[in-house]
C-alpha positions in Angstrom: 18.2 -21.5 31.9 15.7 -23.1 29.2 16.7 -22.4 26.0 13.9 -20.5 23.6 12.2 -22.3 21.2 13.3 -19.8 17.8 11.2 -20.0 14.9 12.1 -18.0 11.6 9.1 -16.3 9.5 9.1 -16.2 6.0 6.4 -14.7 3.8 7.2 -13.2 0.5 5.9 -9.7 0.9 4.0 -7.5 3.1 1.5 -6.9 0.9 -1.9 -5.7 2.6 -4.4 -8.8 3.7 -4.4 -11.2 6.2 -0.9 -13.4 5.5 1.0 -10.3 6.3 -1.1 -9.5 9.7 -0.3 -12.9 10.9 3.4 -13.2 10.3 3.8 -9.9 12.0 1.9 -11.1 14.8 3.6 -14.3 15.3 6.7 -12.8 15.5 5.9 -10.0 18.1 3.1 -11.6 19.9 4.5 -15.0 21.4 5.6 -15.5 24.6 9.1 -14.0 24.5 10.1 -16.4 27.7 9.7 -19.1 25.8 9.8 -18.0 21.9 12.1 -16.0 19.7 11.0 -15.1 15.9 12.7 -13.5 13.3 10.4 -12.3 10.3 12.1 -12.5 6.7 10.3 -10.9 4.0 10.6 -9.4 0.4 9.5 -6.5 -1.3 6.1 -4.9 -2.1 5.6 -4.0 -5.7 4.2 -0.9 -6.4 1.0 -1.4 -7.4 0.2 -3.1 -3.8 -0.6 -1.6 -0.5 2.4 -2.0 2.3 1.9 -3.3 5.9 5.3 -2.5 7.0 3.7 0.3 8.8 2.2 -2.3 10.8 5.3 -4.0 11.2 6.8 -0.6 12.5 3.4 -0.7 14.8 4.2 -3.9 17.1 8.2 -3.3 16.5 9.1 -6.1 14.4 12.2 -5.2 12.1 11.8 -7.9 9.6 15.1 -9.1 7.4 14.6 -7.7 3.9 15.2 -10.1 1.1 15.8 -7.7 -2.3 15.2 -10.5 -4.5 12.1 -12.4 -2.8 9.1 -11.1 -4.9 5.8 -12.0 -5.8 6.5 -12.5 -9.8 8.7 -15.5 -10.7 11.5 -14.6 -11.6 14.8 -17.8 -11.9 17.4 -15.2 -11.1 15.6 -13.9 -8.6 14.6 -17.2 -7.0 17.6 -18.8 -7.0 19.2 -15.4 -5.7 16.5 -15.3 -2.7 17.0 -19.1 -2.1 20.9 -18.4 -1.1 19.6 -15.4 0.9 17.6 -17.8 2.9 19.7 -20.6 3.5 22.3 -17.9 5.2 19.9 -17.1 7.4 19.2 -20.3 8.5 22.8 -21.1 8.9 22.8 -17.6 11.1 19.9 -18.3 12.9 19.9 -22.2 13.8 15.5 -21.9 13.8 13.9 -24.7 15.7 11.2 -24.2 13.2 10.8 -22.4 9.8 7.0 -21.2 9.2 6.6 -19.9 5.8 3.4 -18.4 4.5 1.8 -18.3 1.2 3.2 -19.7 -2.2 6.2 -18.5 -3.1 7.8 -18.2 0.6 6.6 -21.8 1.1 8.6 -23.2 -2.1 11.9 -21.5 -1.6 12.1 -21.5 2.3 10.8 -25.2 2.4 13.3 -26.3 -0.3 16.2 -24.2 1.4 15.5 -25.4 4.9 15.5 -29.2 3.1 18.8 -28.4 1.6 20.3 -27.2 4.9 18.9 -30.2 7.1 20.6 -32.5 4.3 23.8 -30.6 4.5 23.8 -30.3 8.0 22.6 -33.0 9.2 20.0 -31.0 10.8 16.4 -31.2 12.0 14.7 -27.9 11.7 10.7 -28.6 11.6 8.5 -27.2 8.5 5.1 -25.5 8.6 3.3 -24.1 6.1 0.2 -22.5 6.0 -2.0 -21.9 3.2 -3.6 -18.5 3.6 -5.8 -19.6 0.6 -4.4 -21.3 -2.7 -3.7 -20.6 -6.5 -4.9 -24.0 -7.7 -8.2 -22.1 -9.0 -9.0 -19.2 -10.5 -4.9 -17.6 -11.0 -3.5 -19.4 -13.8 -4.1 -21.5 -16.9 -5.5 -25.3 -16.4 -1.7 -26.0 -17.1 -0.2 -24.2 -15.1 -2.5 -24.9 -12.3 -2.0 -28.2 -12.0 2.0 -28.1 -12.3 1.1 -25.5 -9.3 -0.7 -28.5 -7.6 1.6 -31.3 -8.6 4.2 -28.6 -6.9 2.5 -29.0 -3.5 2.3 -32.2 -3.2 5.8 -32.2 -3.9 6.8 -29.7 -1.1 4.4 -31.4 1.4 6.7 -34.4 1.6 9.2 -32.2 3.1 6.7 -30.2 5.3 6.2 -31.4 9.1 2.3 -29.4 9.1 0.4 -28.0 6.8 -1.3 -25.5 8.3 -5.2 -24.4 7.0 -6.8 -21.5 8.1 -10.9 -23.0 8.1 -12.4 -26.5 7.9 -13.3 -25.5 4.4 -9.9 -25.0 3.2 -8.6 -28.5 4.5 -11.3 -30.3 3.0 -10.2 -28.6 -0.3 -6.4 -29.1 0.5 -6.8 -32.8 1.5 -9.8 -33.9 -0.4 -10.4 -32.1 -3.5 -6.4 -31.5 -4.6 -5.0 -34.3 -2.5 -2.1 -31.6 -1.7 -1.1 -34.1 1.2 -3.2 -36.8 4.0 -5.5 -35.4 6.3 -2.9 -36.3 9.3 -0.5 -33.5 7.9 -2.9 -31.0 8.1 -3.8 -28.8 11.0 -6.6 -26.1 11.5 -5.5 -23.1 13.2 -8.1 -20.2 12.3 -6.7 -16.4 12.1 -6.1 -14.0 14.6 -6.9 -10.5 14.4 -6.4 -7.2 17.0 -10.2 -6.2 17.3 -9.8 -4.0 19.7 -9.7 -0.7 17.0 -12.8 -2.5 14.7 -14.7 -3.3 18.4 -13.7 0.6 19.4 -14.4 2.0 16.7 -18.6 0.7 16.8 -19.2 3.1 19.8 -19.1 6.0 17.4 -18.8 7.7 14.0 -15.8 8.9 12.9 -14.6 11.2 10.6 -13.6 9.2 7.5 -17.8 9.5 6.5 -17.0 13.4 6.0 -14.4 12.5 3.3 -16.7 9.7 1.7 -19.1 12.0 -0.6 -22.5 10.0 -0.7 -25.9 9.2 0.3 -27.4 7.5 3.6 -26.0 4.0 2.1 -22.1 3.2 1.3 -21.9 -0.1 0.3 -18.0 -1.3 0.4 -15.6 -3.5 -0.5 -12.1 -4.3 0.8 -9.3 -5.6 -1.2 -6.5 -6.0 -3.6 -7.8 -4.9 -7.0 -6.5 -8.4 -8.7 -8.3 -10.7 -11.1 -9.1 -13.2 -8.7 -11.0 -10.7 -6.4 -13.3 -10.1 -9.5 -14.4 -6.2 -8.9 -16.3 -6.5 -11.9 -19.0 -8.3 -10.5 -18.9 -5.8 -7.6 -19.6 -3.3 -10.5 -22.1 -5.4 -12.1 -23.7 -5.8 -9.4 -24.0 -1.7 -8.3 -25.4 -1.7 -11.7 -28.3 -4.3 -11.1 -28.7 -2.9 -7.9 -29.5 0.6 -8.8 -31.3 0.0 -12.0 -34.0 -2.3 -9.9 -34.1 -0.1 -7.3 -34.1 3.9 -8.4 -35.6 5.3 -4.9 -32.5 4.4 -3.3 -29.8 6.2 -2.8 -26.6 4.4 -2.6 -22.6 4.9 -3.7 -20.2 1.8 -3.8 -17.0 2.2 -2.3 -13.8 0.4 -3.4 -11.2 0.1 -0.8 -7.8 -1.0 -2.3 -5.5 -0.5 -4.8 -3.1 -2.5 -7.5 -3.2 -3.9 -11.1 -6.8 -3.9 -12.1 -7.5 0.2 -11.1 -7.3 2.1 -14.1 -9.0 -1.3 -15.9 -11.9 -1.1 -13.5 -12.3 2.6 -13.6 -12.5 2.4 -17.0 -15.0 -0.4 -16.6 -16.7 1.6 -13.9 -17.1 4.5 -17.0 -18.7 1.9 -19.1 -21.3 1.2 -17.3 -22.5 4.4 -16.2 -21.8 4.7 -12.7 -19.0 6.9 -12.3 -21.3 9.2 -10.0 -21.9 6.5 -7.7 -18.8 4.5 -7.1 -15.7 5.8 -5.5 -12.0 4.5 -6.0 -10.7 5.2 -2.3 -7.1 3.5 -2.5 -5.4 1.8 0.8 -6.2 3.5 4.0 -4.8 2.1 7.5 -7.8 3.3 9.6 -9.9 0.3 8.5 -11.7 0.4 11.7 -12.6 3.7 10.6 -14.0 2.8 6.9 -15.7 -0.6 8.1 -18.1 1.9 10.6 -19.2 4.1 8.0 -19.9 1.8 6.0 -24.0 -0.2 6.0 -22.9 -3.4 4.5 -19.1 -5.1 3.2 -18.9 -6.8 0.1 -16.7 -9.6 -0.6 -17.1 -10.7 -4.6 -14.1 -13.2 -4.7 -13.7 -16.2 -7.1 -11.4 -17.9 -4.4 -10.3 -17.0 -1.0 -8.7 -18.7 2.1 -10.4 -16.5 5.1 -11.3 -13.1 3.9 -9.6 -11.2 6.4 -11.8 -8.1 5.4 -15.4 -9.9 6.3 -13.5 -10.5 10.4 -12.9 -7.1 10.3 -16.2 -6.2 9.4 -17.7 -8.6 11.3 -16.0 -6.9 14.4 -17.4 -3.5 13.7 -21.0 -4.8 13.8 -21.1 -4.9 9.6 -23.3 -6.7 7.8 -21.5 -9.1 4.8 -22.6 -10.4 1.9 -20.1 -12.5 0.3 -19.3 -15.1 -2.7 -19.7 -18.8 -1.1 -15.7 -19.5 -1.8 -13.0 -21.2 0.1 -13.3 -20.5 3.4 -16.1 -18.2 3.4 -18.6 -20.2 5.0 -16.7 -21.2 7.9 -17.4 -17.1 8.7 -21.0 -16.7 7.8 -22.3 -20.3 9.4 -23.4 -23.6 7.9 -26.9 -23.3 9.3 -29.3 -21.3 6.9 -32.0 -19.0 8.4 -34.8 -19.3 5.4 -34.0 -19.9 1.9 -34.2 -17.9 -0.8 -34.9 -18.5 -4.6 -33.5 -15.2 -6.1 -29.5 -16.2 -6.2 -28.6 -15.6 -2.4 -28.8 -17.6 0.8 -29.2 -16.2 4.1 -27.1 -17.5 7.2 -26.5 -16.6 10.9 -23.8 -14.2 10.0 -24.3 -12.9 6.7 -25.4 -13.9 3.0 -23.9 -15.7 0.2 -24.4 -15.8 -3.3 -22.9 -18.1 -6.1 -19.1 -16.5 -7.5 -19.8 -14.7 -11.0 -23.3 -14.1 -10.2 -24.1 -10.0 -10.2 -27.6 -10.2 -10.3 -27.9 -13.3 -7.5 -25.4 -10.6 -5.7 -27.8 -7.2 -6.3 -30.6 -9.1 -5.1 -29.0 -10.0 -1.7 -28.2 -6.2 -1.7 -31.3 -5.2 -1.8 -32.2 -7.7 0.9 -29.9 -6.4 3.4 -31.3 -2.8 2.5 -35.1 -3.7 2.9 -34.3 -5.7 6.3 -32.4 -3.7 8.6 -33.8 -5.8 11.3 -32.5 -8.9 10.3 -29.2 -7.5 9.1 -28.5 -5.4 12.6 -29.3 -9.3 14.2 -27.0 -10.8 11.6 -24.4 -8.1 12.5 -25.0 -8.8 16.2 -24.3 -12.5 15.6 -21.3 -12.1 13.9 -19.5 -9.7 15.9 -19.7 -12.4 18.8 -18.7 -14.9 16.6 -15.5 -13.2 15.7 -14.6 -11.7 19.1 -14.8 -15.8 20.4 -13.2 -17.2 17.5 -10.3 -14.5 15.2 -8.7 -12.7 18.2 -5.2 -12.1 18.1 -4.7 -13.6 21.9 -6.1 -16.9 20.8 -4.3 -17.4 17.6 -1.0 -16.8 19.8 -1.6 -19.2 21.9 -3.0 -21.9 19.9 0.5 -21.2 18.0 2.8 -21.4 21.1 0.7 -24.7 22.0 1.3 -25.8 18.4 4.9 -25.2 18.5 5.6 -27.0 21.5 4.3 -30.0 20.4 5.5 -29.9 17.0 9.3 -30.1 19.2 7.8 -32.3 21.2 6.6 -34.8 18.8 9.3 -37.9 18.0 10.3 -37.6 14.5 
């Protein structure tokens, strides 16, 4: 009998977003004739949102590493680094896949250590579900974080990025390693619930409290998601356009919430914006919602415009990282007042409220165009982020990473 090909996880936490969807996936979703995962993960802090639920969903029981945790921490690290190289002296992978920043330092250096000691030759991947080389620390500290990278990509086999966007960044503008080592896989997403959940209202709009138009945004509330502008921009919005009736809707919790209701306070629009915290029926909140906001100041894929997209949404979105690989290159008519119209949504300069408000308002004034928008993008989506063909791009990517002579 063939042996499986086993591949060991790793991802720091199961924090809510895209990372976490697609380690859980991977590990469940492959072909189990041929594959066998194991997921290792940390813990969630408590001011983040937890997918373990989802996790629990597809029947993955992930190995829990106490000490892996977002903040840096030596003790910690070192103590999670140990951890990790005991499971791959367990385990024996055929290839360790870690995911985001600080599961791609420690389980690329630990599965290093153990091919020296062993005499081993487990294959590395990493992927980069976006990057903190802009927009999460100090100019100094950023570029240690970059001089990092390069670093660990000398001792990865693939570098995995999740848009064209992001490997011209990765390869081009921080030189993180050549364009040889790095391979475009896009995400993968079940759409079934978002594509379900377009046939009909449900009842998440009777415990949203506002007028005909909810306009939303998903997300961690974190510095580098930049909810103030989101604010900002309500402001503008309802200032330049008093007839309408419209609440904004924050989906999400963590760091930033008391900060940003406070801020919220400040600028008058407590009556029309609404905290909502985490909720798992995101199918649910994308339909009763008329257009999804995405404010970032950096961003790999934006998990929350697929989803979205899926449920027939219009987006309007901050032209970051990989954002335009969703929305389309080609631009439908241009527009001087701060935004840019595309074939599957609008973008608008990062830090730019009132560019943002007035692409707002141009959703609102054109339903037309936005349902076609909508339209466009759900097909685009369905073709391109579903959860079958990210598995088996993977399992085809796996093979030949085995395959290939060293």
């Amino acid at each position: 009998m063939k042996r499986k090909i086993k591949i060991v996880q790793i991802m720091a936490r199961l924090n809510i977003g895209g990372a976490a969807i697609q380690a859980i996936l991977l590990t469940q979703g492959l072909d189990p004739n041929q594959f066998q995962s194991v997921l290792v993960t940390g813990k969630v802090s408590a001011s983040e949102g937890d997918m373990i639920y989802l996790a629990d969903t597809y029947g993955v029981k992930p190995i829990i590493i106490s000490n892996l945790q977002r903040d840096i921490g030596i003790l910690n690290d070192v103590k999670a680094f140990l951890c990790v190289l005991r499971i791959l002296n367990r385990e024996k992978p055929d290839i360790v896949h870690t995911h985001t920043a600080k599961a791609g330092t420690i389980g690329r250096i630990a599965t290093f250590i153990h091919n020296l000691v062993n005499r081993d030759r487990i294959r590395v991947v990493h992927t980069f579900h976006g990057h903190v080389f802009h927009g999460y620390f100090s100019n100094i500290m950023s570029t240690m974080v970059i001089f990092t990278e390069r670093i660990l990509s000398k001792i990865t086999d693939i570098i995995i990025a999740t848009s064209e966007s992001q490997k011209k960044e990765l390869v081009c503008n921080y030189r993180i390693a050549q364009a040889s080592k790095v391979r475009v896989v896009k995400l993968g997403v079940d759409l079934e619930p978002f594509l379900l959940s377009t046939q009909e209202k449900t009842a998440i709009a009777k415990k949203i409290t506002c007028p005909a138009l909810r306009i939303g945004i998903v997300g961690r509330l974190v510095p580098i998601k930049n909810h103030k502008m989101f604010l900002d921009s309500a402001k503008i919005f309802l200032e330049q356009n008093p007839s309408i009736k419209a609440a904004f809707i924050i989906i999400g919790d963590g760091e930033l919430k008391q900060e940003l209701i406070d801020y919220c306070h400040r600028l008058g629009l407590s009556d029309h914006v609404q905290f909502c915290g985490w909720k798992k029926e995101f199918s649910e909140i994308y339909t009763n919602l008329d257009i999804v906001a995405l404010t970032s100041n950096n961003e790999g894929t934006a998990i929350a415009l697929i989803e979205a997209m899926a449920c027939s949404v219009p987006v309007i979105a901050t032209n970051v990282g990989g954002v335009r690989d969703l929305v389309g290159n080609s631009q439908l008519e241009f527009i001087s007042d701060g935004f840019k119209i595309f074939k599957r949504g609008i973008l608008c300069r990062d830090n730019d409220a009132k560019g943002f408000a007035k692409g707002m308002e141009y959703l609102v004034k054109n339903r037309q165009l936005s349902k076609d928008i909508a339209k466009v993008a759900q097909s685009f989506v369905v073709e391109h982020y579903s959860k079958d063909r990210l598995l088996r791009d993977m399992e085809s990517f796996y093979t030949e990473l085995l395959n290939q002579v060293s």
